[in-house]
PLY file of the C-alpha trace (Angstrom):
ply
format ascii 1.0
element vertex 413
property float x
property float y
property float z
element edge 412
property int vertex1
property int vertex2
end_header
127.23 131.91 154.94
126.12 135.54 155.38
123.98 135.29 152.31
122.42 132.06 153.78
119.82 133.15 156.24
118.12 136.05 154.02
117.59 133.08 151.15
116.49 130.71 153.66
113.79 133.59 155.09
112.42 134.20 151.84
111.66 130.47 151.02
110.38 130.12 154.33
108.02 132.75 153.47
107.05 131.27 150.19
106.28 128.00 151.91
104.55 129.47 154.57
101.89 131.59 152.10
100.83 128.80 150.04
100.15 126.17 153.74
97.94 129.93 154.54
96.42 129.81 151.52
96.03 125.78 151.31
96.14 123.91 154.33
93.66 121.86 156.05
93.21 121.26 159.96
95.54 119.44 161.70
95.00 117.05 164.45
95.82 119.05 168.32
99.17 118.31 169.29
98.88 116.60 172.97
101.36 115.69 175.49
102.46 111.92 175.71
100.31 109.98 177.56
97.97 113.07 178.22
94.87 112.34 179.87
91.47 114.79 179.72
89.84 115.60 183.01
86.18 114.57 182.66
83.95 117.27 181.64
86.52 119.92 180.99
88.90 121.43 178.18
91.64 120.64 180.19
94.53 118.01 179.61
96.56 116.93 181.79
100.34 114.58 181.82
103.41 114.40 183.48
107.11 111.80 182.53
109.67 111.69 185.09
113.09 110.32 183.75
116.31 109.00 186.16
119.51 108.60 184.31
122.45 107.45 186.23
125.98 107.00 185.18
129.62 107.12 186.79
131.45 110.50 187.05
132.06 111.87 183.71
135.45 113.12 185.21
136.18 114.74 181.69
132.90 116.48 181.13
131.65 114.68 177.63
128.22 115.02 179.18
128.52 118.12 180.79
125.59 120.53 179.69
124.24 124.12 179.69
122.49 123.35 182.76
125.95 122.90 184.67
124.84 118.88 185.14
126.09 115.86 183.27
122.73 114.44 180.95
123.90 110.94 181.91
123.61 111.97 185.73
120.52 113.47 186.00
116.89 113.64 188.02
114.10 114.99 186.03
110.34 115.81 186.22
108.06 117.23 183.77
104.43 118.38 184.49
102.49 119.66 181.40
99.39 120.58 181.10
97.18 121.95 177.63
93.38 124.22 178.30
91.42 124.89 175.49
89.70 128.36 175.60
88.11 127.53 172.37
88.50 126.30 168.95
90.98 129.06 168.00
92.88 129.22 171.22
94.89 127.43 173.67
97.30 127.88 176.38
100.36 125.12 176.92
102.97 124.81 179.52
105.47 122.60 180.72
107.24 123.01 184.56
110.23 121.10 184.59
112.18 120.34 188.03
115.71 118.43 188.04
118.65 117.98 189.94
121.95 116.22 189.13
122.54 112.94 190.60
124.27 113.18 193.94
125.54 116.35 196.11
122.89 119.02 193.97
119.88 121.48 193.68
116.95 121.39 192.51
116.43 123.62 189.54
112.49 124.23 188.85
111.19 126.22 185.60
108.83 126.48 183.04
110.51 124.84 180.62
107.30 125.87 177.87
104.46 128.36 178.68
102.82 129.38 175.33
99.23 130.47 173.52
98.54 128.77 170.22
96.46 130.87 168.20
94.52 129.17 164.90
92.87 131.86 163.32
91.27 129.50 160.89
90.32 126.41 162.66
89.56 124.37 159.79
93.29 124.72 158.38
96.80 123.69 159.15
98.02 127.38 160.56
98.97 127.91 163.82
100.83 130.81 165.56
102.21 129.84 169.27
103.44 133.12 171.48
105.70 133.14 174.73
108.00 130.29 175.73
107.86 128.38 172.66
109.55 125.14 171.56
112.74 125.93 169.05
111.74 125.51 165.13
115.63 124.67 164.14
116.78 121.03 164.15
114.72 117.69 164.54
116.44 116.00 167.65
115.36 119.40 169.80
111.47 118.03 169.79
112.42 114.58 170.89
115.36 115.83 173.38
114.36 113.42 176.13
112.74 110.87 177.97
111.19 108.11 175.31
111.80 109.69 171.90
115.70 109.45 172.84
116.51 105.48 171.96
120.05 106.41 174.02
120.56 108.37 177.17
123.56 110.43 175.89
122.45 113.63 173.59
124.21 114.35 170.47
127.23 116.27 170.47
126.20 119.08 168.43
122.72 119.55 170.95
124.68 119.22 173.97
128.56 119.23 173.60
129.76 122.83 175.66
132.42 124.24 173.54
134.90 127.16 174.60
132.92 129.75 173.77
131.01 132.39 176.06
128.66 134.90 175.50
129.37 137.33 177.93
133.64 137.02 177.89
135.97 136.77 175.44
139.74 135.91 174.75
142.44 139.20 174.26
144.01 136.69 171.46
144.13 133.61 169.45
146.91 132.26 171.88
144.19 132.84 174.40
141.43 131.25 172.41
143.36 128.44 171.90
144.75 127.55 175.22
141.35 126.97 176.67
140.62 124.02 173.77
138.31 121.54 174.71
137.68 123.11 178.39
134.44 124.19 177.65
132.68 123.03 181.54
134.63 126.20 182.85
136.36 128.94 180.94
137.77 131.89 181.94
139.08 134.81 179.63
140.21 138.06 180.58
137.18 140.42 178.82
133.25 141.00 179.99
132.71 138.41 182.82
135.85 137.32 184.62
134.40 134.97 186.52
134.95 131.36 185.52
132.18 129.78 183.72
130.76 127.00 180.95
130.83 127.50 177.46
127.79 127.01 175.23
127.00 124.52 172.55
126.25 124.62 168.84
122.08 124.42 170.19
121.27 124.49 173.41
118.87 121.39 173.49
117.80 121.96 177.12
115.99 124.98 176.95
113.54 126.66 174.98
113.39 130.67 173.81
110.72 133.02 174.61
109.20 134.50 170.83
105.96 133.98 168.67
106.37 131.34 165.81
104.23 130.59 162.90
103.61 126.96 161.53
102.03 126.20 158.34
101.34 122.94 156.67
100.09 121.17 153.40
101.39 117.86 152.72
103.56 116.78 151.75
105.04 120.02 153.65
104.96 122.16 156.43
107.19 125.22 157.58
107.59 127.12 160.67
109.44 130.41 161.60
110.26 132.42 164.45
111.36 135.53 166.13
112.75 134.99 169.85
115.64 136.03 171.81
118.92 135.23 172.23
120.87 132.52 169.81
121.04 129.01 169.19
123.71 128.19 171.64
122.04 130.96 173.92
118.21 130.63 174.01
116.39 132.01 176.91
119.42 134.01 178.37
118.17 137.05 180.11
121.54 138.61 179.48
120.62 138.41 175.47
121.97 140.70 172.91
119.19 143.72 171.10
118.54 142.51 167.86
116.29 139.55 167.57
116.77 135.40 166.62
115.18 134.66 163.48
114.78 131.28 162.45
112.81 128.52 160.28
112.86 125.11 159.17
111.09 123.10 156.53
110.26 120.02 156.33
109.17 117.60 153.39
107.88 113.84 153.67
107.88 112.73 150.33
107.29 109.30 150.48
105.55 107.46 153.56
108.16 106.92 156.36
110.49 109.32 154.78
111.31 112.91 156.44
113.97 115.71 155.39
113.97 118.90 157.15
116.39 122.07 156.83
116.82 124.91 158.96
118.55 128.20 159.16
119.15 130.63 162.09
120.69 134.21 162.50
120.69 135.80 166.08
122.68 138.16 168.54
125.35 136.12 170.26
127.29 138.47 172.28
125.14 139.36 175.57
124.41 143.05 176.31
126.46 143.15 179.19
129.62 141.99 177.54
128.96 144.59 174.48
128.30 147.21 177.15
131.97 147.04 177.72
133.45 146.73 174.65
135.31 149.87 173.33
133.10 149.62 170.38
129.24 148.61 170.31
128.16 145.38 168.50
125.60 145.99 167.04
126.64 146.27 163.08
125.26 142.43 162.54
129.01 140.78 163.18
129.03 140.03 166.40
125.90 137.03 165.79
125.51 133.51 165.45
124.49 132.17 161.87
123.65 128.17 161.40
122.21 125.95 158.86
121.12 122.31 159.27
119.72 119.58 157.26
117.64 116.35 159.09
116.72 113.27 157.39
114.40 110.42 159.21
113.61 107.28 157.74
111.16 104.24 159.37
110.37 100.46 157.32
109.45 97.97 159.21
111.25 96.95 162.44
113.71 99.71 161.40
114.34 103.60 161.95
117.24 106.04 160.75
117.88 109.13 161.29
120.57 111.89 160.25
121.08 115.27 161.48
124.10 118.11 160.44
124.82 121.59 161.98
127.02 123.70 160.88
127.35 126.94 162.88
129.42 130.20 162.51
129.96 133.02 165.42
131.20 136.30 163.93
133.36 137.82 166.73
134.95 141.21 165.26
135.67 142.75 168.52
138.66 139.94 168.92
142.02 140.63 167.86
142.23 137.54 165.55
141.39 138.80 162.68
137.95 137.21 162.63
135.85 139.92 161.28
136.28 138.28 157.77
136.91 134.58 159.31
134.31 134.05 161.78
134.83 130.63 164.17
133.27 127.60 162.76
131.92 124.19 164.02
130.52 121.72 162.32
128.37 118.56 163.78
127.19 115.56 162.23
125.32 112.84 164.03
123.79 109.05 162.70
121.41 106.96 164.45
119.77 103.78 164.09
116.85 101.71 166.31
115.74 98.04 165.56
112.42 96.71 167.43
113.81 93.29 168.12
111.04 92.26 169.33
107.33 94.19 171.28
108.85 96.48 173.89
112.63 95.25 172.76
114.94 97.41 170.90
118.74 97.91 170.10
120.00 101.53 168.69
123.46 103.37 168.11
124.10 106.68 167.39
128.04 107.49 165.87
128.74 111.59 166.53
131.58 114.17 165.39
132.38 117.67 166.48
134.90 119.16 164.10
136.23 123.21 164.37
137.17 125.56 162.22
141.34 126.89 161.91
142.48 129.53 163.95
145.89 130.91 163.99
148.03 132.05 167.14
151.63 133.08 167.46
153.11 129.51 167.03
150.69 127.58 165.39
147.44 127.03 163.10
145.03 124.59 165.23
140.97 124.31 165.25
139.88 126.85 167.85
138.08 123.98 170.03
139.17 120.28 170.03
137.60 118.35 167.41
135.44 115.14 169.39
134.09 111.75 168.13
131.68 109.89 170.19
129.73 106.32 169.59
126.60 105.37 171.57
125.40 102.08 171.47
122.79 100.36 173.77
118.55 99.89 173.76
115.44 99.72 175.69
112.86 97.45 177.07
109.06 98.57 178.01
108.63 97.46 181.23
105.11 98.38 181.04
103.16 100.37 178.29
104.16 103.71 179.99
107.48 102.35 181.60
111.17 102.15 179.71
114.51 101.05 180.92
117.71 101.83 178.56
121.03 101.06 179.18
123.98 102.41 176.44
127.79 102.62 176.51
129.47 105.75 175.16
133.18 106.55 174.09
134.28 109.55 173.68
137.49 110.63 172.25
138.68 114.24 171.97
141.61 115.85 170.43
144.69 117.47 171.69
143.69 118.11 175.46
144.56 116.28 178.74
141.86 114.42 179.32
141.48 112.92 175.79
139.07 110.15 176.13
136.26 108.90 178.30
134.37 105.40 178.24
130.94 105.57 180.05
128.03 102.87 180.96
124.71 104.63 181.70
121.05 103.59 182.06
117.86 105.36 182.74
114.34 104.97 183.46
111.39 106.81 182.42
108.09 106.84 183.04
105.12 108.79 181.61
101.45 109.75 182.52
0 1
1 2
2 3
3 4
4 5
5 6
6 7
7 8
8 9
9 10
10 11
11 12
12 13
13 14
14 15
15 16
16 17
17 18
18 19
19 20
20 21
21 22
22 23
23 24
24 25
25 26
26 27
27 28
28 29
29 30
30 31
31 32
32 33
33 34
34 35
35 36
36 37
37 38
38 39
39 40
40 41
41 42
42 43
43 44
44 45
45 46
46 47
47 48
48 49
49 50
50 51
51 52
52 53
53 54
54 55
55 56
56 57
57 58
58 59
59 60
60 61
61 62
62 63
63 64
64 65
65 66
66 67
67 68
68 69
69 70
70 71
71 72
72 73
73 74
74 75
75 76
76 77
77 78
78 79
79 80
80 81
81 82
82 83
83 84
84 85
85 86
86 87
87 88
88 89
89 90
90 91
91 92
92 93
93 94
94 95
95 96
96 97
97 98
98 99
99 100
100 101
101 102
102 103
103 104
104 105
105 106
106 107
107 108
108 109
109 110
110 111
111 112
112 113
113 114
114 115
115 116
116 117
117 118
118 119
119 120
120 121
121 122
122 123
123 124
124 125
125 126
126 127
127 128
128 129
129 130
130 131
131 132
132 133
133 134
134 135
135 136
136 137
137 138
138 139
139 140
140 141
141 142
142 143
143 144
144 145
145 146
146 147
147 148
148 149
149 150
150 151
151 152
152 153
153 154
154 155
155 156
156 157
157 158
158 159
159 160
160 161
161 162
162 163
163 164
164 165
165 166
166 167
167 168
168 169
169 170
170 171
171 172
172 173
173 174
174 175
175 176
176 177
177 178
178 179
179 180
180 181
181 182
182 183
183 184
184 185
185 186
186 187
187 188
188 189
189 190
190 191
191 192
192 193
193 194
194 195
195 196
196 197
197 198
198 199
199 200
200 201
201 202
202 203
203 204
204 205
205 206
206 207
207 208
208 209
209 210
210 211
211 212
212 213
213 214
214 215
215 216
216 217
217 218
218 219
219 220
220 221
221 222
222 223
223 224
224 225
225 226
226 227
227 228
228 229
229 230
230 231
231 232
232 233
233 234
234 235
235 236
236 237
237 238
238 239
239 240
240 241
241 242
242 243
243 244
244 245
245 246
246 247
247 248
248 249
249 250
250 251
251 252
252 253
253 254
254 255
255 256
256 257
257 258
258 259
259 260
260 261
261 262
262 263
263 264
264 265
265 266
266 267
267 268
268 269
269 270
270 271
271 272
272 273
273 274
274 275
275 276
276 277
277 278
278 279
279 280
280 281
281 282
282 283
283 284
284 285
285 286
286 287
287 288
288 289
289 290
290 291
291 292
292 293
293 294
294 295
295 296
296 297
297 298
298 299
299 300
300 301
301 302
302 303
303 304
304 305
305 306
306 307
307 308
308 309
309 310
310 311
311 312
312 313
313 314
314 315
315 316
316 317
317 318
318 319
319 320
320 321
321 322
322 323
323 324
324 325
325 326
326 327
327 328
328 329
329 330
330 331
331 332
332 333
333 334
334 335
335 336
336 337
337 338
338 339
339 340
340 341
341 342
342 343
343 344
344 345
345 346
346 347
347 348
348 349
349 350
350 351
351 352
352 353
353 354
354 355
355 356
356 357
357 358
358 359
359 360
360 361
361 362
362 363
363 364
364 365
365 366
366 367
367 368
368 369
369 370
370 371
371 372
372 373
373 374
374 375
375 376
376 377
377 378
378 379
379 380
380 381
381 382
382 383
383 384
384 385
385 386
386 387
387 388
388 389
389 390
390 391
391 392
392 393
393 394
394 395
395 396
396 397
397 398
398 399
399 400
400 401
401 402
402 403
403 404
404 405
405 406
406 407
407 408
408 409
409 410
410 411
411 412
């Protein structure tokens, strides 16, 4: 694994030089259901989404942004000014607020300049709050790209790790399995908080990306902050995330993507107080993943794997050589039944790597499978209603399973 993300960088790089060298322009991306104010560079558009569910009293749903995803009030105003052929400026303000006793949390969610220095071909470099480059499902997180409500487990799913607190043992590690909506361990941060998941799906990092293409490929890669599980933390760690993904559509319909990532996990003010400093490149969080998309017809499949390690050497567990593993795997499916009428189903797993304490040899988190199956119906052209039913069922913990009826409406401008 610690070999991966240097190999990775380098093809990236190859990629990337011959889209430079051969790519042609690319079509401006816009937001859905953007509209152009007469007479002006400016574009304009705005979704609002309303999910609603009972009380996921065992936190399946439970996300980075201390809400449940099935629970949730959310607005999005976005908004794209062209200074010119070579330059815009995008952003994104995102308000939401859990269903119920809540408040409001309001953010940019993207502010960014795109930058083509060559107008005429595919090459784009996009500075500030930019969107992640790892993973497919990240673009398409909510509202109408989602055929379900629920996210996948390995975009959402908190596990029991923390950035800014740590275990004093394995015992400790492994007491807190599958408690990931509020840990509490004895070093950094005492305070009890959530634990972070394999990619945080809800928020985006602040960095400068470039994005090349030539089909029947394109490639990105980027330099932000923070990690994959920890993207826009202010509390980040020194060294920098890098990270790329390429993508290939070989046939029409037909999309496979891979990515890799390497960035500091541990936040500064948790290696602040560590007796020694983290800084020596173990203390990170290193993930691969691999995303397949296929549409025919009435039909459209997709397939997306993560697989992500955290090196945490300051631990007394021996981990130095053995860093904590998790690996996520999720399958979807849509079928238009008919105009504005579809069915889909998406079947997840979480699984964990071993970790040995005092008395036994267990995965450090508790391994989860979920299944998601509902659909949609377009009310009107900019109007959808879904309703799904998820089960959950999680390993070795108290509260081991968890069915769940949701449905949500979104609308777009």
């Amino acid at each position: 694994m610690g070999a991966t993300a240097p190999r990775a960088a380098a093809w990236f790089g190859w990629v990337l030089l011959a889209c430079l060298l051969s790519g042609r322009a690319a079509a401006q991306d816009e937001p859905r259901g953007a509209t152009a104010t007469p007479g002006s560079r400016l574009t304009v558009a705005g979704d609002a989404a309303v999910s609603m569910a009972p009380d996921d009293d065992a936190y399946f749903n439970y996300s980075s942004d201390a809400y449940s995803v099935l629970r949730l009030v959310r607005l999005d105003a976005s908004a794209v000014l062209r200074l010119g052929s070579r330059l815009s400026l995008l952003g994104d303000v995102r308000a939401q607020s859990a269903i119920g006793p809540g408040q409001w949390q309001v953010r940019p969610y993207a502010l960014f300049a795109r930058i083509r220095p060559w107008p005429r071909k595919a090459v784009d470099i996009q500075v500030g709050l930019i969107p992640p480059v790892f993973g497919a499902f990240s673009r398409s997180a909510y509202g109408n790209s989602n055929p379900l409500v629920g996210f996948p487990l390995g975009y959402q799913y908190l596990t029991s790790l923390r950035p800014d607190a740590l275990p004093a043992s394995a015992d400790g590690l492994l007491a807190k399995r599958g408690q990931g909506w509020r840990v509490r361990y004895p070093v950094g941060n005492a305070t009890p908080d959530h634990g972070v998941p394999l990619m945080d799906g809800l928020r985006y990092p602040l960095g400068v990306e470039l994005h090349a293409g030539v089909r029947p490929v394109e490639a990105s890669v980027a330099v932000t902050t923070g990690s994959l599980s920890t993207p826009d933390t202010r509390d980040v760690g020194k060294r920098p995330q890098i990270s790329g993904r390429i993508a290939v559509r070989p046939t029409a319909g037909l999309v496979v993507g891979a990515s890799a990532s390497r960035g500091a996990f541990f936040a500064r003010s948790l290696t602040a107080s560590l007796a020694a400093p983290a800084d020596n490149g173990t203390n990170d969080q290193r993930a691969i993943g691999f995303d397949a998309e296929y549409s025919r017809g009435y039909w459209i499949v997709r397939a997306e794997s993560i697989v992500s390690s955290w090196r945490l050497s300051q631990l007394d567990l021996l981990l130095s050589d053995h860093p904590l593993r998790a690996f996520s795997l999720d399958m979807e499916s849509r079928y238009r039944i008919r105009p504005g009428l579809y069915a889909a189903i998406r079947v997840d797993r979480l699984d964990f790597s071993e970790v040995c304490g005092s008395v036994s040899c267990l995965p450090w988190d508790a391994p989860i499978r979920r299944v998601e199956i509902g659909g949609g119906y377009s009310i009107r052209r900019n109007m959808v209603v879904k309703t799904a039913y998820q089960y959950n069922r999680r390993e070795a913990t108290v509260r081991r399973t968890s069915g769940l009826v949701s449905a949500q409406l979104v609308v777009w401008f």
